[in-house]
N, CA, C and O of each residue as an XYZ file, in Angstrom:
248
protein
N       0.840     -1.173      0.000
C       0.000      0.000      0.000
C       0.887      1.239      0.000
O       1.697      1.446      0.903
N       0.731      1.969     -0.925
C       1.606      3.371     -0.884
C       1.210      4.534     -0.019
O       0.007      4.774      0.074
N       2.118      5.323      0.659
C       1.753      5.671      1.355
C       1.270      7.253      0.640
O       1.760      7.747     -0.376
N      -0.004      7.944      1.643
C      -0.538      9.098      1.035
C       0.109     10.086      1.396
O       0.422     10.373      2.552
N       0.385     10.755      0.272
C       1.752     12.142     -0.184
C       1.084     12.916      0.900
O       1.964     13.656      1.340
N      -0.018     13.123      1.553
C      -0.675     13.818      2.016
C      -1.010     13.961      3.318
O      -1.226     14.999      3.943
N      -1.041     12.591      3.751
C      -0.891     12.328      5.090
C       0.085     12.577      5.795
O       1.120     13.080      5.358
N      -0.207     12.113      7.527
C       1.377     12.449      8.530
C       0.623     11.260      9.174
O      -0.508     10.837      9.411
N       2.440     10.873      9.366
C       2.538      9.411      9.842
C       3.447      9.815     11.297
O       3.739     11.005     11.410
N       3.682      9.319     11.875
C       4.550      8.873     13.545
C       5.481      7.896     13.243
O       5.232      6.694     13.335
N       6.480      8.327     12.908
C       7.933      7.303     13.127
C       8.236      6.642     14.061
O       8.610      7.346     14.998
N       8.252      5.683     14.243
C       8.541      5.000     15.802
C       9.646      4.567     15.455
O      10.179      4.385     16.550
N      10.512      4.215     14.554
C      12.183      4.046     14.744
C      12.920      5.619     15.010
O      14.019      5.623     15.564
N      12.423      6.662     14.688
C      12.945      7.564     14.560
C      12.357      9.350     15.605
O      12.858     10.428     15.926
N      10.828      8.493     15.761
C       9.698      9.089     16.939
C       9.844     10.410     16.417
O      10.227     11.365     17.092
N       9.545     10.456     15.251
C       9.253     11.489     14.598
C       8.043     11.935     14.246
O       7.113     11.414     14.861
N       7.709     12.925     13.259
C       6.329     12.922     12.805
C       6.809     13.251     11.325
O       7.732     14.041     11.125
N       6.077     12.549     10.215
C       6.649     12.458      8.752
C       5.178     12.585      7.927
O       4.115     12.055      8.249
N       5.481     13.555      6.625
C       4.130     13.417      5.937
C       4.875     13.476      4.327
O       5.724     13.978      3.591
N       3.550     12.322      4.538
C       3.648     11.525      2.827
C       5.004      9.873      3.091
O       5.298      9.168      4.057
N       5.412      9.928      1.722
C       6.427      9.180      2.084
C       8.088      8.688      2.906
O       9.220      9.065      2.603
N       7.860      8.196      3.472
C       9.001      8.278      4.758
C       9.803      6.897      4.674
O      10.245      6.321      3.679
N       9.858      6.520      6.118
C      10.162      4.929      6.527
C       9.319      4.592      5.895
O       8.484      5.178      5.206
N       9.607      3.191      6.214
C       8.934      1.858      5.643
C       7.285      1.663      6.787
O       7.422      1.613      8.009
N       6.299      1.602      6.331
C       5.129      1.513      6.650
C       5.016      0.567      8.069
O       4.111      0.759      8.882
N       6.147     -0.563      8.262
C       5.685     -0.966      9.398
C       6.686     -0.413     10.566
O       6.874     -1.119     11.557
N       7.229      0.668     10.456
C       8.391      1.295     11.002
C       7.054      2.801     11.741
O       7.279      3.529     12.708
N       6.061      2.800     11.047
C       4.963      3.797     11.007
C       3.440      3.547     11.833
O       2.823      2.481     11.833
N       3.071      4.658     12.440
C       2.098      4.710     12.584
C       0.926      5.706     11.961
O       1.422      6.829     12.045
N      -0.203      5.806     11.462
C      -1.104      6.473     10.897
C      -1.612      5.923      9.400
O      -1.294      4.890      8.811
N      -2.039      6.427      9.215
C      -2.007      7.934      8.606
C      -3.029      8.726      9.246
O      -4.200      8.365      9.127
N      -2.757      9.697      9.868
C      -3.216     10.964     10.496
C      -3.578     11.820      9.758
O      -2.898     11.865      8.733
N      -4.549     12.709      9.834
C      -5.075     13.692      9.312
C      -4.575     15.424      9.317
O      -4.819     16.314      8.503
N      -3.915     15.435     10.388
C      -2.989     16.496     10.470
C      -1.571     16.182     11.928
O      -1.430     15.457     12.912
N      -0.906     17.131     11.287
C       0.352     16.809     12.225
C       0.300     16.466     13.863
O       0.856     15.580     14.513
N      -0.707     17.666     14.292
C      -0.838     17.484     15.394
C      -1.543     16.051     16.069
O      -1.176     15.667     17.179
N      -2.260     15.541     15.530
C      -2.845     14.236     15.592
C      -1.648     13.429     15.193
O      -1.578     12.473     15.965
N      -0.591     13.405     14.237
C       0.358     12.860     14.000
C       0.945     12.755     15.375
O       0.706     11.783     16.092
N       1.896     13.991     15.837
C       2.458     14.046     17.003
C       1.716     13.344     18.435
O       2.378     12.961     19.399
N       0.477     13.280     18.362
C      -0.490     12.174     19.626
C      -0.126     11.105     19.682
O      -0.209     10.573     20.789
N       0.519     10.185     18.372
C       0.041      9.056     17.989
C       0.070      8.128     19.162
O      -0.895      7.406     19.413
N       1.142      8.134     19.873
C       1.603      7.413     21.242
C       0.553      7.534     21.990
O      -0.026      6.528     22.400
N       0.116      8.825     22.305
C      -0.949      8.756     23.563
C      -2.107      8.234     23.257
O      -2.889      7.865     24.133
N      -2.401      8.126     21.792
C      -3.978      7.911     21.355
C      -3.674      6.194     21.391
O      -4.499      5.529     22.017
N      -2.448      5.420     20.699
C      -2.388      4.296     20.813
C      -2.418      3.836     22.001
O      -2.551      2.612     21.968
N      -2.314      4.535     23.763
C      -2.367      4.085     25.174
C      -3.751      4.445     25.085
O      -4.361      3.386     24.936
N      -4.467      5.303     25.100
C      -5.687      5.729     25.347
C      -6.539      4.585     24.480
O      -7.522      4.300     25.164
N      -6.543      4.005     23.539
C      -7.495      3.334     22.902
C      -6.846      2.176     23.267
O      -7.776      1.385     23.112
N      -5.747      1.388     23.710
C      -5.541      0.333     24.409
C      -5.817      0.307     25.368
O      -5.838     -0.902     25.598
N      -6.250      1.088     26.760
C      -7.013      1.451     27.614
C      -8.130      0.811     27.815
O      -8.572     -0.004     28.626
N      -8.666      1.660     26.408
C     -10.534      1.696     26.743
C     -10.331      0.218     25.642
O     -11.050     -0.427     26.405
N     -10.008     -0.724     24.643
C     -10.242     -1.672     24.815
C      -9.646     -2.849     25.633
O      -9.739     -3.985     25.169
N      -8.975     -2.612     26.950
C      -8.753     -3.570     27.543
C      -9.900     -3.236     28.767
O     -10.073     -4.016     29.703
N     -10.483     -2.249     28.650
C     -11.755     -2.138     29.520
C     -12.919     -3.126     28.634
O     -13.405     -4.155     29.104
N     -13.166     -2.697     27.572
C     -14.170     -3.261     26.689
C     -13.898     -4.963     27.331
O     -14.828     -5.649     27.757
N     -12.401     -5.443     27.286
C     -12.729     -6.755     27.364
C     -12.771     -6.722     28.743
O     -13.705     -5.943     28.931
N     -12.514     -6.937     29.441
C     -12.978     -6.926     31.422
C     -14.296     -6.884     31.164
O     -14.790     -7.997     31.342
N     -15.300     -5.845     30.724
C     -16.557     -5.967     30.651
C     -17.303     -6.765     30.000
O     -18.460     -7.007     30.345
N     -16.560     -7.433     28.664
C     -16.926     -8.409     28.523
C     -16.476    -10.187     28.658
O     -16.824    -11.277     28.204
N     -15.690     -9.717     29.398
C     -15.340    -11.309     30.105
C     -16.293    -11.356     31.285
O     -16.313    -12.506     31.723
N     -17.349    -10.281     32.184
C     -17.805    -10.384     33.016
C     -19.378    -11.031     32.515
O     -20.234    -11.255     33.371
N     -19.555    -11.213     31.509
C     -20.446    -11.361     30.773
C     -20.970    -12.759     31.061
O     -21.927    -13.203     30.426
């Protein structure tokens, strides 16, 4: 999949923030819609690992 000239991605070898083509895609996180959402990427990937390791607790109580 090529990556979009347009987008911003999160470097995690390099913990950068990159838009369009960069590293290699699994070196990457996004594609983000703007930089600043680029620059989150870390906290949004804890925050939504969070709330689905809640999702499952609630549903293992099931």
């Amino acid at each position: 999949m090529a990556s979009d000239p347009n987008a911003w991605y999160y470097c995690l070898t390099h913990r950068t923030v990159e838009r369009g083509v960069g590293c290699r895609g699994g070196d990457r996180m996004g594609p983000y819609p703007d930089e600043a959402t680029a620059q989150r990427a870390l906290e949004l990937a804890r925050e939504r690992t969070k709330a689905e390791d809640k999702a499952d607790k609630e549903w293992g109580k099931r």
